[in-house]
NUTOR-30465 format. One record per atom (N, C-alpha, C): residue in three letters; x, y, z. Coordinates in steps of 0.05 Angstrom, whole numbers, padded with zeros to 5 digits, always signed. Each point is the difference from the previous one (the first is absolute). Layout:
# residues N
ALAXYZ...
//
This chain:
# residues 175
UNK-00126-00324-00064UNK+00000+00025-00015UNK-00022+00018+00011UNK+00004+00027-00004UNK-00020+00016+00015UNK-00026+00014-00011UNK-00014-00008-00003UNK-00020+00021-00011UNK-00010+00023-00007UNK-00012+00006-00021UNK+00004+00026-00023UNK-00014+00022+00022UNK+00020+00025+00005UNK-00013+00023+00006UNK-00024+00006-00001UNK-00023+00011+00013UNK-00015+00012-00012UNK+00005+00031-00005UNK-00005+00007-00025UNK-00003+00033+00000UNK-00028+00015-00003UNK+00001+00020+00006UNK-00028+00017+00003UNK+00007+00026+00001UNK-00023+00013-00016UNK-00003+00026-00006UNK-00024+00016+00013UNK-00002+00015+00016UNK-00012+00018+00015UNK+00007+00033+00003UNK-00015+00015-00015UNK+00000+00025-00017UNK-00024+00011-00003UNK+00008+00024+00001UNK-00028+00023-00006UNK+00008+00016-00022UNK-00014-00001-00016UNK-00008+00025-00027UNK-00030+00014+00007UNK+00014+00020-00010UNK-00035+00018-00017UNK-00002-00024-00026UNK-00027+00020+00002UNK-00021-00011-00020UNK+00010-00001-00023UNK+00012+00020-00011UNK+00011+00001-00018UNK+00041-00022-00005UNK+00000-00006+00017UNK+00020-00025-00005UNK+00032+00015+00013UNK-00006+00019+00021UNK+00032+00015+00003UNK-00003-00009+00032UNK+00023-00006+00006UNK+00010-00004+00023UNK+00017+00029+00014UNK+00011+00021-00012UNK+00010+00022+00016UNK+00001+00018-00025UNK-00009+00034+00009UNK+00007+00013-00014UNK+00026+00004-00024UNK-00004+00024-00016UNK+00020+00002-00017UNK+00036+00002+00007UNK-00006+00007+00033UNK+00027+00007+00016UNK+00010-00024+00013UNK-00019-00026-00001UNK+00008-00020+00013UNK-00015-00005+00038UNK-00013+00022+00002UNK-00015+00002+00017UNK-00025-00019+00012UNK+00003-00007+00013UNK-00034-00013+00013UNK-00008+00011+00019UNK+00000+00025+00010UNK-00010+00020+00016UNK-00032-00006-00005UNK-00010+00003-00025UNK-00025-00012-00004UNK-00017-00018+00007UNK+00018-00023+00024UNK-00013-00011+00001UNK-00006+00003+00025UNK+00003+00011+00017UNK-00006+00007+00026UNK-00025+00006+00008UNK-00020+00015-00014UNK-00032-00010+00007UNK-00009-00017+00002UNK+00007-00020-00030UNK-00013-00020+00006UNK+00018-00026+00021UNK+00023+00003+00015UNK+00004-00012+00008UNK-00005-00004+00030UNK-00012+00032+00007UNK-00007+00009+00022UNK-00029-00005+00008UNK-00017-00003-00029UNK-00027-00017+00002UNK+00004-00032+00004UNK+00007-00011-00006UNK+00015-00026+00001UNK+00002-00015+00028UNK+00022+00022+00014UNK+00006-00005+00021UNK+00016-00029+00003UNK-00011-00013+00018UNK+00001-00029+00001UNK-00010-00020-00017UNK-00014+00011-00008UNK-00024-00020-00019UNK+00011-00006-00027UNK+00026+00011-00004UNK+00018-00007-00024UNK+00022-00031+00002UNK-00014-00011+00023UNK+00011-00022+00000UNK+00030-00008-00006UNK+00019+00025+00005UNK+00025-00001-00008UNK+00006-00012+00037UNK+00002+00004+00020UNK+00010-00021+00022UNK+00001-00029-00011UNK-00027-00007-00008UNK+00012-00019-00005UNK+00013-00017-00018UNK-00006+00020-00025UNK+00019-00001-00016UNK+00024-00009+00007UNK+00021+00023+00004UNK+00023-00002+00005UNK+00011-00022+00022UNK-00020-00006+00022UNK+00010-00017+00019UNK+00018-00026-00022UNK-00015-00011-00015UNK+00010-00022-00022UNK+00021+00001-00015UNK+00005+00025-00010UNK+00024+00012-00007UNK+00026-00004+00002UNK+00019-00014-00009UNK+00033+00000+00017UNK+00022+00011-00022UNK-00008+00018-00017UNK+00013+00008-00022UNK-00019+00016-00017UNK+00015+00025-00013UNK-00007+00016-00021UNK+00010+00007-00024UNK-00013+00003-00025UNK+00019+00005-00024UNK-00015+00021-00006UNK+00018+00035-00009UNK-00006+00013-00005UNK+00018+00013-00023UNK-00011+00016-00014UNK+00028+00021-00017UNK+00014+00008+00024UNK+00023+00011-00019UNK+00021+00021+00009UNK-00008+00029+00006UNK-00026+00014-00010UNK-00015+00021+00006UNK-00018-00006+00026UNK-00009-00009+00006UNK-00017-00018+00014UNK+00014-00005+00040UNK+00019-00017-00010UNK+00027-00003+00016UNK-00001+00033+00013UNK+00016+00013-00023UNK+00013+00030+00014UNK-00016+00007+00015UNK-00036+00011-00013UNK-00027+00014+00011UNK-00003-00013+00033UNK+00003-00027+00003UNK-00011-00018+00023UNK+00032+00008+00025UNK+00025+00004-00012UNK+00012+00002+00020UNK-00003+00028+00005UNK-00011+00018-00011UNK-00005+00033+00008UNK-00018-00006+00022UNK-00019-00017+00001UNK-00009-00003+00018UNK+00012-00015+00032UNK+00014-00005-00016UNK+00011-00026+00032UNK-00008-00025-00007UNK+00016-00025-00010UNK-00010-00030-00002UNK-00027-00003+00018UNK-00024-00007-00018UNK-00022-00002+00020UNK-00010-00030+00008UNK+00024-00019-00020UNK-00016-00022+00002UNK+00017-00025+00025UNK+00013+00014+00019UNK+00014-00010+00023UNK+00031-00019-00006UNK-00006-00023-00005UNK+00029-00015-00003UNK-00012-00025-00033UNK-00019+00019-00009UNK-00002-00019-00025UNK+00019+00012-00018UNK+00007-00028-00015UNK+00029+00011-00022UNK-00011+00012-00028UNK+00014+00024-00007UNK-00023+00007-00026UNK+00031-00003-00024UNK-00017+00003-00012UNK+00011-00015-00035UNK-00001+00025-00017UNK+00022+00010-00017UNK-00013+00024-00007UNK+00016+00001-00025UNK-00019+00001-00020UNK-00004-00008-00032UNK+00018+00025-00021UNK+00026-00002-00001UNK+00018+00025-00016UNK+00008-00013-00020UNK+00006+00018-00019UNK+00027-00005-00025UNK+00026-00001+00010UNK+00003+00024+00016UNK+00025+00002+00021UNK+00006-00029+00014UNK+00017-00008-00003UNK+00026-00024+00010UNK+00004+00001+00028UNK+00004+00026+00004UNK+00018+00004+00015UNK-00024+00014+00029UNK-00016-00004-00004UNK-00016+00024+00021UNK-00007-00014+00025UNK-00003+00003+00027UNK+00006-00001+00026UNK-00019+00013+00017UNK-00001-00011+00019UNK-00016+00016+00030UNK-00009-00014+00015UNK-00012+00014+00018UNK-00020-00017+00028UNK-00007-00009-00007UNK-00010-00025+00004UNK-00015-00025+00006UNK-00010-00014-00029UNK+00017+00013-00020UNK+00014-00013-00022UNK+00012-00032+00002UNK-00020-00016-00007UNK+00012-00027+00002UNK+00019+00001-00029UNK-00018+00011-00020UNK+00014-00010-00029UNK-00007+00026-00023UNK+00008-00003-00013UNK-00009+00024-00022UNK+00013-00015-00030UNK-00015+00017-00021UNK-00001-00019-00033UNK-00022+00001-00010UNK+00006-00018-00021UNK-00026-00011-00017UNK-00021-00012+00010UNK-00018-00007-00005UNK-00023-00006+00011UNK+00004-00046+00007UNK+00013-00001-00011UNK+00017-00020-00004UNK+00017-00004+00017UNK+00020+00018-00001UNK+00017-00007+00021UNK-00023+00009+00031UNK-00017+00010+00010UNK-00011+00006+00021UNK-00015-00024+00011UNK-00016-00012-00023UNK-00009-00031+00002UNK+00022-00023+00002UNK+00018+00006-00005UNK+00026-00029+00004UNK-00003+00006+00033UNK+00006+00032+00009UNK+00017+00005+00030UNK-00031-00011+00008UNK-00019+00007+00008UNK-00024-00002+00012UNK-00005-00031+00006UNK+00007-00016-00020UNK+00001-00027-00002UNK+00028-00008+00018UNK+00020+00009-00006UNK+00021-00008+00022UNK-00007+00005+00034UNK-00011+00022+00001UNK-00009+00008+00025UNK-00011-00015+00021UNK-00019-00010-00021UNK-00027-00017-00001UNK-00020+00017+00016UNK-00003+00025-00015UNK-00025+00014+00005UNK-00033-00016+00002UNK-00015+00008+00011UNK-00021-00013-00001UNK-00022+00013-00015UNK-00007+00033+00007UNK-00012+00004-00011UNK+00008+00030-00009UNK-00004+00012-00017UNK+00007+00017-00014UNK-00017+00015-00022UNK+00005+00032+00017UNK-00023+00023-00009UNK+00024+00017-00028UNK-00007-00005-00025UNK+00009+00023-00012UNK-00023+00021-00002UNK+00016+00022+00013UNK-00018+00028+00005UNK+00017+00022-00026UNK-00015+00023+00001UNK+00006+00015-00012UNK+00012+00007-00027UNK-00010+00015-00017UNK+00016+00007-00026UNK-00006-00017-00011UNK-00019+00006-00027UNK-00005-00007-00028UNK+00020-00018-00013UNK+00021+00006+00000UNK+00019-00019-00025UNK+00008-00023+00027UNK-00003+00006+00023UNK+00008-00025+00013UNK-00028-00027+00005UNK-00019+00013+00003UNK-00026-00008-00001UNK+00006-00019-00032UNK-00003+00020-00018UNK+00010-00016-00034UNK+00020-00021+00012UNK+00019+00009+00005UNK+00028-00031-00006UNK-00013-00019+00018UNK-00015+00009+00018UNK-00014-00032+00018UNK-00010-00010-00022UNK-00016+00015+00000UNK-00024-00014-00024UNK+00007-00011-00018UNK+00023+00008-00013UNK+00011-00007-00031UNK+00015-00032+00011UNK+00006+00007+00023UNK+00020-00031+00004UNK-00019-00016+00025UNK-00020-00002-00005UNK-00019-00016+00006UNK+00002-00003+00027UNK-00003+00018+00012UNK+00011+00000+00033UNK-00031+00000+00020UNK-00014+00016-00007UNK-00014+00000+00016UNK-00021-00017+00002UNK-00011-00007+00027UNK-00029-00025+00007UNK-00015+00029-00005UNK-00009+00006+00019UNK-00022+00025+00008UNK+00008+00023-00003UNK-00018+00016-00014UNK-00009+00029+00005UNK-00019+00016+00011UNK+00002+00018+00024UNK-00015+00014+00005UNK-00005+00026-00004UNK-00017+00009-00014UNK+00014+00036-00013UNK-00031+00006+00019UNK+00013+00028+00009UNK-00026+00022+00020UNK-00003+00009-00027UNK-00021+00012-00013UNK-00011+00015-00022UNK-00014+00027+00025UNK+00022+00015-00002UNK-00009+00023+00013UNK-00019+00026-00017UNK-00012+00012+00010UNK-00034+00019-00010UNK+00010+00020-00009UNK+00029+00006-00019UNK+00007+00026-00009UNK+00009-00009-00023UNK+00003+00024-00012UNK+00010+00000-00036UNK+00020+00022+00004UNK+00022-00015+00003UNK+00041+00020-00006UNK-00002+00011-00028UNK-00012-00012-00023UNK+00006+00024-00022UNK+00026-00010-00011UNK+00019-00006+00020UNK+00023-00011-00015UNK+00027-00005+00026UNK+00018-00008-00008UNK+00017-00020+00029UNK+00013-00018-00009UNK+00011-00015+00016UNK+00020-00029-00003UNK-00020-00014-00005UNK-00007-00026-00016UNK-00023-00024-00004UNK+00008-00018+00009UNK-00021-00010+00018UNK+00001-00030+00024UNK+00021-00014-00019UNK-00008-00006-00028UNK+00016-00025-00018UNK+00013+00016-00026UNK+00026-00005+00002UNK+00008+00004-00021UNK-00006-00010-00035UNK+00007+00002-00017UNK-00001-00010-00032UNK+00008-00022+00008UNK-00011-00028-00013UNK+00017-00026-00003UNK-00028-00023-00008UNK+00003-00017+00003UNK-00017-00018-00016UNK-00023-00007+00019UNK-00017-00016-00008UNK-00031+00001+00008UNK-00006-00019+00013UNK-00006-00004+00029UNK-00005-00019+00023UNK-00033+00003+00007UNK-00004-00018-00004UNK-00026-00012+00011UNK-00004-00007+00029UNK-00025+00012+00006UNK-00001-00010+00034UNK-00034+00002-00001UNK+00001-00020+00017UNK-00026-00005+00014UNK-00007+00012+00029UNK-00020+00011+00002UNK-00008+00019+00025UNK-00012-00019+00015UNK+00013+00000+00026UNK-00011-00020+00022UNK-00018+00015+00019UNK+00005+00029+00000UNK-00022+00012+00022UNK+00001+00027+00005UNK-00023+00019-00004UNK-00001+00016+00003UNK-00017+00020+00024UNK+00019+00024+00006UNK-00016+00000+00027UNK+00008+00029+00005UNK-00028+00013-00005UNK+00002+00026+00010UNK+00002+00016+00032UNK+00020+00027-00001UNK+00011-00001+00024UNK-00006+00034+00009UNK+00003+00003+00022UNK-00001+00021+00011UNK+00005+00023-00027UNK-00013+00027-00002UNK+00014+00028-00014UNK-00003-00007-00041UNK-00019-00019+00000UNK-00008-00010-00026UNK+00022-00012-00019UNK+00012-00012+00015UNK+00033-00019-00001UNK-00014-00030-00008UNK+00012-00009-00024UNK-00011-00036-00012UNK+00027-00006+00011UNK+00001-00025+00013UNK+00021-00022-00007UNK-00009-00020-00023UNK+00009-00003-00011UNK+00014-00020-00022UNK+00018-00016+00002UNK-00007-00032+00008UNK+00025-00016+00005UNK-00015-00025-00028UNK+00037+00004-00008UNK+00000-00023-00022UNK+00013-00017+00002UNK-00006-00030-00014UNK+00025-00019-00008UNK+00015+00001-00022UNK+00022-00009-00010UNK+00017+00010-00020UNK-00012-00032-00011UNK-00009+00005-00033UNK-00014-00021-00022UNK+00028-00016-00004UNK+00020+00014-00009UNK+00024-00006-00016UNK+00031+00000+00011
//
């Protein structure tokens, strides 16, 4: 039998807890990601990576861009049944995305983006690690890193301030 995925969360909010403006935007984050540079430790991040679970907002925003994450399979979290695209391994419930991921036999696996998807990890006990950038601005108001849903405990394994007055915050999930 094969052993349990790991999942991981790696994400930037303002201070105030928003991940993209009121329009769905992260244009905002471009200073500080430009202070960053390299030192955001996302290379090697992603090298580990062989799968992504994102919303269906999330999904659309990332293919406006062009798939950036090469031939990893992404997972993309709808109500819609029926919804489709590039490099779409699976789409559903958060449930059904964990059955396919497990068929796959993904290894390791980033849910990125969007609040209520960030929530349904959380709520269905998905994630090992979290890393949130606590970026040096106050949005006022926006999409929130975490959606409404019940209360997860985590223990902070290490904190480490970064280029442009940027905290990382990496946690373990208590529960």
């Amino acid at each position: 039998m094969s052993t349990r995925p790991t999942y991981v969360g790696y994400i930037a909010m303002s201070l105030d807890g928003f991940i993209a403006d009121t329009s769905g935007s992260i244009d905002w984050l471009d200073p500080f990601n430009a202070a960053l540079g390299d030192d955001g430790d996302y290379g090697t991040f992603i090298s580990d990576i062989d799968a992504l679970i994102m919303g269906r907002p999330t999904y659309q925003q990332v293919m406006g861009w062009g798939w950036p994450y090469e031939n990893r399979a992404g997972y993309v979290l709808t109500h819609r049944t029926d919804f489709t695209g590039d490099h779409i391994a699976a789409a559903g419930s958060i449930e059904t995305l964990r059955t396919a991921i497990e068929a796959k036999e993904h290894r390791h696996i980033w849910i990125m983006g969007g609040g209520e998807t960030q929530r349904a990890a959380l709520d269905a006990n998905m994630f090992d690690t979290l890393s949130v950038f606590i970026m040096p601005t106050l949005l006022g108001r926006g999409l929130p890193c975490f959606g409404a849903g019940l209360q997860h405990n985590l223990t902070l394994t290490a904190s480490t301030q970064k280029p442009g007055g940027i905290l990382k915050l990496d946690y373990a999930i208590k529960d």
